[in-house]
N, CA, C and O atoms as a Tripos MOL2 file, in Angstrom:
@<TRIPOS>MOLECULE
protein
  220   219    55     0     0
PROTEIN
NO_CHARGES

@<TRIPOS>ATOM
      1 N           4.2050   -1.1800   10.8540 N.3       1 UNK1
      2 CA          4.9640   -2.2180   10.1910 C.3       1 UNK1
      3 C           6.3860   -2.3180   10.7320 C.2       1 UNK1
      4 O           6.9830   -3.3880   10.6190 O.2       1 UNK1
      5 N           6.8990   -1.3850   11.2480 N.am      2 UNK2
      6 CA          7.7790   -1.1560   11.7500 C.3       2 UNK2
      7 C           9.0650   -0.9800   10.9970 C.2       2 UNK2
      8 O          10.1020   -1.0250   11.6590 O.2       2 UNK2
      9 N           9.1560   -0.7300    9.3270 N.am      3 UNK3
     10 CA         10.1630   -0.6520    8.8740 C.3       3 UNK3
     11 C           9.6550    0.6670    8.2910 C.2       3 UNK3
     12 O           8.5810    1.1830    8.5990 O.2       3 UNK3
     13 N          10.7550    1.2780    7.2060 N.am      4 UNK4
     14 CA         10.9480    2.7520    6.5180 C.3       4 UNK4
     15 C           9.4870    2.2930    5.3330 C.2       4 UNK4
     16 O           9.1670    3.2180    4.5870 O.2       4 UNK4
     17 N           8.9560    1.4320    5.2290 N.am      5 UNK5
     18 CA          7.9180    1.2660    4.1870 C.3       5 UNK5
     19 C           6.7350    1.8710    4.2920 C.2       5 UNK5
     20 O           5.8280    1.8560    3.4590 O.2       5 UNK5
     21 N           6.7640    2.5800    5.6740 N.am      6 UNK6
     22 CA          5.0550    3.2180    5.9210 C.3       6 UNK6
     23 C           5.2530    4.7850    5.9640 C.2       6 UNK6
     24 O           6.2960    5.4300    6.0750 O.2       6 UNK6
     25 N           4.0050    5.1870    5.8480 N.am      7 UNK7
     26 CA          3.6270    6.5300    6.3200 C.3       7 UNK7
     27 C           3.6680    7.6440    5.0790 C.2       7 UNK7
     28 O           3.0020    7.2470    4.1230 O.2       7 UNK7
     29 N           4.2800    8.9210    4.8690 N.am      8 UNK8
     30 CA          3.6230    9.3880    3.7570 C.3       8 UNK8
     31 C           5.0060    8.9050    2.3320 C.2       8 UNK8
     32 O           6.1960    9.1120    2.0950 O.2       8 UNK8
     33 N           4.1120    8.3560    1.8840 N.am      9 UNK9
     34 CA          4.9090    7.5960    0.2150 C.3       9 UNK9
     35 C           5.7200    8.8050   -0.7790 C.2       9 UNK9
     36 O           6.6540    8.7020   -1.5740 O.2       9 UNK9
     37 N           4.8500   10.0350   -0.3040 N.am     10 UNK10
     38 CA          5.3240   11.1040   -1.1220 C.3      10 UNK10
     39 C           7.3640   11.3640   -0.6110 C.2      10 UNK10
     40 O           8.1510   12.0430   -1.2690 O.2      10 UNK10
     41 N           7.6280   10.7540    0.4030 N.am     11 UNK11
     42 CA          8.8280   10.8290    1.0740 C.3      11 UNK11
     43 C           9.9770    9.8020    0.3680 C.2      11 UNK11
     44 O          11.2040    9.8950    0.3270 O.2      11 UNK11
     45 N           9.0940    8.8350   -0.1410 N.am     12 UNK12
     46 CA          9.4590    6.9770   -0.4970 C.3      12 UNK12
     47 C          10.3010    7.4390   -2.0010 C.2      12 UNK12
     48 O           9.8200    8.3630   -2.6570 O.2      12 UNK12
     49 N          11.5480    6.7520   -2.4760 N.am     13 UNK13
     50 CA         11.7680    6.9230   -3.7760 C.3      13 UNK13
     51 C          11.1590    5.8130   -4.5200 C.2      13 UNK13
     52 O          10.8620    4.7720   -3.9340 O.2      13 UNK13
     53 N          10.9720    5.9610   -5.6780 N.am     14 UNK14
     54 CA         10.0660    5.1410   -6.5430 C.3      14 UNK14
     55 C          10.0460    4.0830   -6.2320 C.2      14 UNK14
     56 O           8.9080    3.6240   -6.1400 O.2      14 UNK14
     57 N          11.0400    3.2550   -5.9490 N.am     15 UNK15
     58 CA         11.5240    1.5010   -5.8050 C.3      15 UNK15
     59 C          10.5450    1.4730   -4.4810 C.2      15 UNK15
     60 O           9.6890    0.5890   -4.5150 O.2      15 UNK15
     61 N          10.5600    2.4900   -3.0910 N.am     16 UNK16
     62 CA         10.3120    1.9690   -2.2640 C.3      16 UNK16
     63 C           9.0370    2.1770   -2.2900 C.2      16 UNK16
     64 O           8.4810    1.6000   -1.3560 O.2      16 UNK16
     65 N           8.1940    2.8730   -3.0980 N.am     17 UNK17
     66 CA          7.1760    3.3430   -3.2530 C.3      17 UNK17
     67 C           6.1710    1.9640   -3.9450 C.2      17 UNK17
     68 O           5.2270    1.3380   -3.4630 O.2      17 UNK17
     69 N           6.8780    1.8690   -5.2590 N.am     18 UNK18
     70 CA          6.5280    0.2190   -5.9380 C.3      18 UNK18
     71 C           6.3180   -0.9550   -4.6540 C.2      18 UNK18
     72 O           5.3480   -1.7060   -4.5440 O.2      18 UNK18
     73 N           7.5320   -0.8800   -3.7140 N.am     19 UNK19
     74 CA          7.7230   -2.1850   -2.8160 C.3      19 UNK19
     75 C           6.0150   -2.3560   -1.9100 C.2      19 UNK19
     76 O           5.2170   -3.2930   -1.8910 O.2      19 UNK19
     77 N           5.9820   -0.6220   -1.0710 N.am     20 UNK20
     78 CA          4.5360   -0.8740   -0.8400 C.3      20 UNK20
     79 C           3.4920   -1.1190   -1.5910 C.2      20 UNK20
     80 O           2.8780   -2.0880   -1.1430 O.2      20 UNK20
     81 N           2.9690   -0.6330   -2.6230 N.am     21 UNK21
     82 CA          2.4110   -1.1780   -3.2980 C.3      21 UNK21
     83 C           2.2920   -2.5090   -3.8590 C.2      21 UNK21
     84 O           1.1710   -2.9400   -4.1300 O.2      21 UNK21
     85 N           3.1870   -3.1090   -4.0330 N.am     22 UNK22
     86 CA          3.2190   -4.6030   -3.6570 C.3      22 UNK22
     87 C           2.9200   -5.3960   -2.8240 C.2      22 UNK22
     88 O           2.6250   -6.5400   -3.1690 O.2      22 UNK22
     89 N           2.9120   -5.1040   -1.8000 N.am     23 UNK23
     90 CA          2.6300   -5.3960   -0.2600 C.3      23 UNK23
     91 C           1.4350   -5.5030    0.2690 C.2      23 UNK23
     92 O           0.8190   -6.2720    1.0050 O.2      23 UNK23
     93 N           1.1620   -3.8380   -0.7060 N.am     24 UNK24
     94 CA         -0.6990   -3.8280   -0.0870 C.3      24 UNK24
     95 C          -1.7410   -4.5330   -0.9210 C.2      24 UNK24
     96 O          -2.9340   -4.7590   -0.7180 O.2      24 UNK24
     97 N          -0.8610   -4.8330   -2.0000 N.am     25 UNK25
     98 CA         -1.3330   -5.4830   -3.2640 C.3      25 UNK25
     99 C          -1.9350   -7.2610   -3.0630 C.2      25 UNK25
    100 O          -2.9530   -7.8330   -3.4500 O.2      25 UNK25
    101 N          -0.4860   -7.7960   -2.1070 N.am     26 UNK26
    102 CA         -0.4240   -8.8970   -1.9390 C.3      26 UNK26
    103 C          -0.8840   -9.2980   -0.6630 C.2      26 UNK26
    104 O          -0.9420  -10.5000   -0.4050 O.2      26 UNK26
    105 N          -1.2750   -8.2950    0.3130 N.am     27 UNK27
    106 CA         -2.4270   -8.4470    1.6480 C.3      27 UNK27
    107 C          -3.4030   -8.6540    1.1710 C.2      27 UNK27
    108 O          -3.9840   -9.6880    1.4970 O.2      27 UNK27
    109 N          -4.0290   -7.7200    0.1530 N.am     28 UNK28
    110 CA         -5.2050   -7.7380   -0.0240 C.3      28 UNK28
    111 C          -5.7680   -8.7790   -0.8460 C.2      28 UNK28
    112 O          -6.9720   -8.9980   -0.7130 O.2      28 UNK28
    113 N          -4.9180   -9.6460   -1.9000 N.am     29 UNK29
    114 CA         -5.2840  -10.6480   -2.6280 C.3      29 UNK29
    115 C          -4.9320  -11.9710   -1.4400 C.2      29 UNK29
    116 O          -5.2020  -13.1070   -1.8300 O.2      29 UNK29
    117 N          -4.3870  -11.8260   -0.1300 N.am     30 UNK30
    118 CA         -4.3120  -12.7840    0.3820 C.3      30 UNK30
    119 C          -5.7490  -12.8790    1.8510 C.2      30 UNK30
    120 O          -5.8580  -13.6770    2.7820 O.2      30 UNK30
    121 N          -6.8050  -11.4350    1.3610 N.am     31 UNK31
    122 CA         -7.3680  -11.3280    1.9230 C.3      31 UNK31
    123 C          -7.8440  -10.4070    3.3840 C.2      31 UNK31
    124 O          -8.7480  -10.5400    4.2090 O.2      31 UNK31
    125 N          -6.9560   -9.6390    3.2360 N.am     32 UNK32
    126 CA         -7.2480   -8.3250    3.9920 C.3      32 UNK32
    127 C          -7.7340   -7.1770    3.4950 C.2      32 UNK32
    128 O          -7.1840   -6.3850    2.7300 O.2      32 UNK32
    129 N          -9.4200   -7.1200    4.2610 N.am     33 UNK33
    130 CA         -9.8060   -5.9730    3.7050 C.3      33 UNK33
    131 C          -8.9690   -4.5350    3.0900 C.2      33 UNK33
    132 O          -7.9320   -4.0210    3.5090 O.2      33 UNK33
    133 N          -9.4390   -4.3190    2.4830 N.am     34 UNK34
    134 CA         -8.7340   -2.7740    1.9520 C.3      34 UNK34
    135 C          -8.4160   -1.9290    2.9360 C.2      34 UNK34
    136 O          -7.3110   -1.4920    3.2570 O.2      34 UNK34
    137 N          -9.9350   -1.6480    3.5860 N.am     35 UNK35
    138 CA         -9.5100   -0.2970    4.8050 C.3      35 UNK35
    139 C          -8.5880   -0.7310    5.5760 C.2      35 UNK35
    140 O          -7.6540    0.0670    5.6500 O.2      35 UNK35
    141 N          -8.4040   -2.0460    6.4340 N.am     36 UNK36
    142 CA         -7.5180   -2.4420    7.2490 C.3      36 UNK36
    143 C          -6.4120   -2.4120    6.7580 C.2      36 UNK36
    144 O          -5.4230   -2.0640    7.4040 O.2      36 UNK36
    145 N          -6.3660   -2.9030    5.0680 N.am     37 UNK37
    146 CA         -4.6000   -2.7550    4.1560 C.3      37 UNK37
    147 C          -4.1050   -1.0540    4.2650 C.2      37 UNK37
    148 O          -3.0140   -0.4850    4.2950 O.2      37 UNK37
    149 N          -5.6630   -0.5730    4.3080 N.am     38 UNK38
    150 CA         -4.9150    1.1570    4.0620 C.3      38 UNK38
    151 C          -4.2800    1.4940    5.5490 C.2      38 UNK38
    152 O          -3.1800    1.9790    5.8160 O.2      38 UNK38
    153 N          -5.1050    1.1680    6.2290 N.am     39 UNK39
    154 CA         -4.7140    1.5600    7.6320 C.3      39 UNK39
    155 C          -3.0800    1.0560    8.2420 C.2      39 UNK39
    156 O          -2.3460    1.7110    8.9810 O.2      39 UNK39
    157 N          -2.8420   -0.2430    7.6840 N.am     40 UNK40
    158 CA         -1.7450   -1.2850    8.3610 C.3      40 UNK40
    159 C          -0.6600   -0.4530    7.4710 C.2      40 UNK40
    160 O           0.3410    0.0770    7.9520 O.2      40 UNK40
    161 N          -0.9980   -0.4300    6.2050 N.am     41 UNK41
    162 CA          0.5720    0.3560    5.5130 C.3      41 UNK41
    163 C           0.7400    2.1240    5.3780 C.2      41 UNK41
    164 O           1.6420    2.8880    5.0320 O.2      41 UNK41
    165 N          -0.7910    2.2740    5.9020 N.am     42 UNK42
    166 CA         -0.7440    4.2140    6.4620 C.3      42 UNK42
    167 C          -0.6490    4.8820    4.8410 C.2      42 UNK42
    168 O           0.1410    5.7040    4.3790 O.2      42 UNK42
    169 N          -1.9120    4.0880    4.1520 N.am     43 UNK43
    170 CA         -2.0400    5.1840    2.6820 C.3      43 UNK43
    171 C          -3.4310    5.0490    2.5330 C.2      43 UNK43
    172 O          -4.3450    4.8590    3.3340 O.2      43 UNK43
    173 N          -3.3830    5.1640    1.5600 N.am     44 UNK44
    174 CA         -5.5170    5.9700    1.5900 C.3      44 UNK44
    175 C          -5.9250    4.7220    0.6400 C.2      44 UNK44
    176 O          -5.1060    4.0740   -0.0110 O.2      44 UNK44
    177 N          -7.6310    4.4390    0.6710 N.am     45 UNK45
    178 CA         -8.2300    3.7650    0.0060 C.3      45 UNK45
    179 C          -8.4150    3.8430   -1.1050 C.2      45 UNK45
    180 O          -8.6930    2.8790   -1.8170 O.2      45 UNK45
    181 N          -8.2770    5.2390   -1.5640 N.am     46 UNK46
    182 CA         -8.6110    5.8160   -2.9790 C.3      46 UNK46
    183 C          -7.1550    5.2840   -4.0400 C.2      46 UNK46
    184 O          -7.2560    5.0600   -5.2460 O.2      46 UNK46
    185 N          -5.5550    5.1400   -3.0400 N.am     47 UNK47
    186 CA         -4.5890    5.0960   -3.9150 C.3      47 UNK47
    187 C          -5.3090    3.5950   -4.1390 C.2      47 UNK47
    188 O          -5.6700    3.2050   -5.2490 O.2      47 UNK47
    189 N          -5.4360    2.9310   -3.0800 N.am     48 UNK48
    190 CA         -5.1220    1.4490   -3.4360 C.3      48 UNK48
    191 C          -6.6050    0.8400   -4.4520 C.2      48 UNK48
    192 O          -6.6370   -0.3240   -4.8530 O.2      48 UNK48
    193 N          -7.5160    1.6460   -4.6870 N.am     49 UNK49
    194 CA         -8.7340    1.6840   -5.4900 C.3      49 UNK49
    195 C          -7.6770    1.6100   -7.3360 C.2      49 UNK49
    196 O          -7.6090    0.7860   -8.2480 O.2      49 UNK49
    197 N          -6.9320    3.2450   -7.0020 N.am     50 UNK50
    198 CA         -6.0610    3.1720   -8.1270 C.3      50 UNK50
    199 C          -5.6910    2.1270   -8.3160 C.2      50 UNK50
    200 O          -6.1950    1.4350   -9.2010 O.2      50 UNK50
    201 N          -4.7730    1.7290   -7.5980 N.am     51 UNK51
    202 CA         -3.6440    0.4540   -7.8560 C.3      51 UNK51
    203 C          -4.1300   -0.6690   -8.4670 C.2      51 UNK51
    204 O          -3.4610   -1.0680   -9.4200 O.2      51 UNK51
    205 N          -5.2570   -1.3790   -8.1380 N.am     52 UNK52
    206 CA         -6.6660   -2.3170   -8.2910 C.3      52 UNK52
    207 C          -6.7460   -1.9840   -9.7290 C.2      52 UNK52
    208 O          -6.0760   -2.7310  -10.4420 O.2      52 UNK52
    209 N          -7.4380   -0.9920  -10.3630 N.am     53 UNK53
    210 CA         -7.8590   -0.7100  -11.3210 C.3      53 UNK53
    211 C          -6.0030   -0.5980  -12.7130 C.2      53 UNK53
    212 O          -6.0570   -1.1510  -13.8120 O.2      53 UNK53
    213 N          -5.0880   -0.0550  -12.3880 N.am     54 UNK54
    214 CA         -4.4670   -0.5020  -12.9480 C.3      54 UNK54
    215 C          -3.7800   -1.4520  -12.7210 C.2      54 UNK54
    216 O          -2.6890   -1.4520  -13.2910 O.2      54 UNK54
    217 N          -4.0820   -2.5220  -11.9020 N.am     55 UNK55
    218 CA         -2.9390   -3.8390  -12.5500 C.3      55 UNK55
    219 C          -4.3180   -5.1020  -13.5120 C.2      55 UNK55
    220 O          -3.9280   -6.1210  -14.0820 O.2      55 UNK55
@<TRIPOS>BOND
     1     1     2 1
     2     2     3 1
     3     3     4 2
     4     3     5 am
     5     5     6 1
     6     6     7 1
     7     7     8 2
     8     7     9 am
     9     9    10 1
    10    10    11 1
    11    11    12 2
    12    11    13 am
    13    13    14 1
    14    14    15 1
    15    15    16 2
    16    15    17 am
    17    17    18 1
    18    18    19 1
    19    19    20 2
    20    19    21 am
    21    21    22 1
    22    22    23 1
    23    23    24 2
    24    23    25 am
    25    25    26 1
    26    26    27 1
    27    27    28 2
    28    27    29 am
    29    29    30 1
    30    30    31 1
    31    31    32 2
    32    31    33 am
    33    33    34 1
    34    34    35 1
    35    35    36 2
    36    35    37 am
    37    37    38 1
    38    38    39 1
    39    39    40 2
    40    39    41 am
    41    41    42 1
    42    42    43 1
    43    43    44 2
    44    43    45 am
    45    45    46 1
    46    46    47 1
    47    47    48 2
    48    47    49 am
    49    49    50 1
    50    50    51 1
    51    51    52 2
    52    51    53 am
    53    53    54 1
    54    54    55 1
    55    55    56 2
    56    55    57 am
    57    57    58 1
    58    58    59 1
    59    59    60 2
    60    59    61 am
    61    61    62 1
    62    62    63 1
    63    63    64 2
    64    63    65 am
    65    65    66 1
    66    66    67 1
    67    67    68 2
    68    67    69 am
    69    69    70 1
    70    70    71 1
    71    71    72 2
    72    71    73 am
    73    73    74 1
    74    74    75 1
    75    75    76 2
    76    75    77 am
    77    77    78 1
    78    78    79 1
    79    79    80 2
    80    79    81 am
    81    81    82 1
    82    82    83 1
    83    83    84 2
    84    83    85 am
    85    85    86 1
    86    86    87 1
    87    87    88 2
    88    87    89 am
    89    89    90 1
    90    90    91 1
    91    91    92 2
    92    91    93 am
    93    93    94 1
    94    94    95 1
    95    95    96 2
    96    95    97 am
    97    97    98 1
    98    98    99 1
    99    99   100 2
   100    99   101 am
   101   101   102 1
   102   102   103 1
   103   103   104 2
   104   103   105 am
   105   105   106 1
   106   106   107 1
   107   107   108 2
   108   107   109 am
   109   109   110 1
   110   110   111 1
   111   111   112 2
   112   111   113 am
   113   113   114 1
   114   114   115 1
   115   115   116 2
   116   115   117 am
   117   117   118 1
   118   118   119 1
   119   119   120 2
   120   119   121 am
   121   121   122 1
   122   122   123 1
   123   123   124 2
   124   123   125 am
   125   125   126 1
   126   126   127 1
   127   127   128 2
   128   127   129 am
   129   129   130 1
   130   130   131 1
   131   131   132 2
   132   131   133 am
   133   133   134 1
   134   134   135 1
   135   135   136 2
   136   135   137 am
   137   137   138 1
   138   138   139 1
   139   139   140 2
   140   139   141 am
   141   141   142 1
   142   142   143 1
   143   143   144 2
   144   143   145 am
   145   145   146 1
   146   146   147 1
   147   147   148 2
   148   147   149 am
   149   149   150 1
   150   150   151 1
   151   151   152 2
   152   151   153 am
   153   153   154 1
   154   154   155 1
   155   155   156 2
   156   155   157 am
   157   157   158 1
   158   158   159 1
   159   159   160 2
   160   159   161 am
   161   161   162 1
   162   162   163 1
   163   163   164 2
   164   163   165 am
   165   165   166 1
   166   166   167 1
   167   167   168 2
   168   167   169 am
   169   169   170 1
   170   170   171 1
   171   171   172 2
   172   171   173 am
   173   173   174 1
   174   174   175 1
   175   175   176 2
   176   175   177 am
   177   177   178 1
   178   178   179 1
   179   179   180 2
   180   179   181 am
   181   181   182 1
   182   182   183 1
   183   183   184 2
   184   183   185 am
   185   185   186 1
   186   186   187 1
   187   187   188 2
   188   187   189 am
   189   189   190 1
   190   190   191 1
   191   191   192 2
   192   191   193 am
   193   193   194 1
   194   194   195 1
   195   195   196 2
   196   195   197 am
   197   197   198 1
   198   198   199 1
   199   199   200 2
   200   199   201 am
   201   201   202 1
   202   202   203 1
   203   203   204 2
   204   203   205 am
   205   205   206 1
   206   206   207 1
   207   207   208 2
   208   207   209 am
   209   209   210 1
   210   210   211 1
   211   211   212 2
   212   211   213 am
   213   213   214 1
   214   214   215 1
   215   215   216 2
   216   215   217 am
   217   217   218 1
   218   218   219 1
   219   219   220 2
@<TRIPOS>SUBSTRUCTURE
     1 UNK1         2 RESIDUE 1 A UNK
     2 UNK2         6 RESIDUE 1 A UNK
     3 UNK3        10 RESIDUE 1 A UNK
     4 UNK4        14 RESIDUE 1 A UNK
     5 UNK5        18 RESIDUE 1 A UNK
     6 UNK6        22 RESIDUE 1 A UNK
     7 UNK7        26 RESIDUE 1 A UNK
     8 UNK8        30 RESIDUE 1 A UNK
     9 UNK9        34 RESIDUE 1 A UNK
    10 UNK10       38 RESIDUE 1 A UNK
    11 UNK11       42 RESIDUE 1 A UNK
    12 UNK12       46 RESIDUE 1 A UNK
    13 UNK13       50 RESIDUE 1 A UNK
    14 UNK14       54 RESIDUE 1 A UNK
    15 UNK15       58 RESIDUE 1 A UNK
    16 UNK16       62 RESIDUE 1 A UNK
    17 UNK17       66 RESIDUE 1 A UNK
    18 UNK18       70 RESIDUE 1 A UNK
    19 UNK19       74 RESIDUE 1 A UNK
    20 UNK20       78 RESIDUE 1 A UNK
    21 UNK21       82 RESIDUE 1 A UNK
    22 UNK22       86 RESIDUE 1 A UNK
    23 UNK23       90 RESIDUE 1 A UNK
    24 UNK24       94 RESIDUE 1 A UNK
    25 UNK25       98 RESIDUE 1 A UNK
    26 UNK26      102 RESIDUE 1 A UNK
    27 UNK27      106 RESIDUE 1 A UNK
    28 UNK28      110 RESIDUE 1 A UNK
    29 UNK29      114 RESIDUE 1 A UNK
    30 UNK30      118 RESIDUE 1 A UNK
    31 UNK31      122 RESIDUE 1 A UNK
    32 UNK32      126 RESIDUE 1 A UNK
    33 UNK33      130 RESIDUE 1 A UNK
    34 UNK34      134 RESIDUE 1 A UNK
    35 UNK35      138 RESIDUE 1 A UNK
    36 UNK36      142 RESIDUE 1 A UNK
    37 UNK37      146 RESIDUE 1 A UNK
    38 UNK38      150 RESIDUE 1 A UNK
    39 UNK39      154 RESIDUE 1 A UNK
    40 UNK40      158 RESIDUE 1 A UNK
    41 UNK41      162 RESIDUE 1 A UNK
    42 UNK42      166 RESIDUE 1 A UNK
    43 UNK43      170 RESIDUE 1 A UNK
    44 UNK44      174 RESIDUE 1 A UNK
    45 UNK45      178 RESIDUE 1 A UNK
    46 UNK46      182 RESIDUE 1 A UNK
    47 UNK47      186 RESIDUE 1 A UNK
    48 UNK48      190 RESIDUE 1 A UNK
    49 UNK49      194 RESIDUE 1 A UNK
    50 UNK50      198 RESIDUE 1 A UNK
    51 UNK51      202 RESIDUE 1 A UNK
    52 UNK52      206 RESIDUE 1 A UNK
    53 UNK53      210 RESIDUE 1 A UNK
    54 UNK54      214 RESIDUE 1 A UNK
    55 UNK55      218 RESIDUE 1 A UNK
């Protein structure tokens, strides 16, 4: 992605942590598979399974 938004989240403070999640949130409702969303923002399928299930 080329900005501070990727790679391990456990590093990210909350805000920036929320921001990806938004992101991968709003790829994927604009139609990018999941695995490719997990892969492009470098987090796992299982968080973004989470994420899905709570919003």
């Amino acid at each position: 992605m080329g900005d501070d938004l990727t790679g391990d989240m456990r590093r990210l403070s909350p805000a920036q942590q929320e921001a990806v999640r938004m992101r991968v949130m709003a790829a994927i409702d604009a139609g990018l598979p999941v695995v490719e969303a997990a892969r492009v923002f470098g987090v796992s399928t299982k968080s973004i399974g989470r994420w899905r299930a709570a919003s």
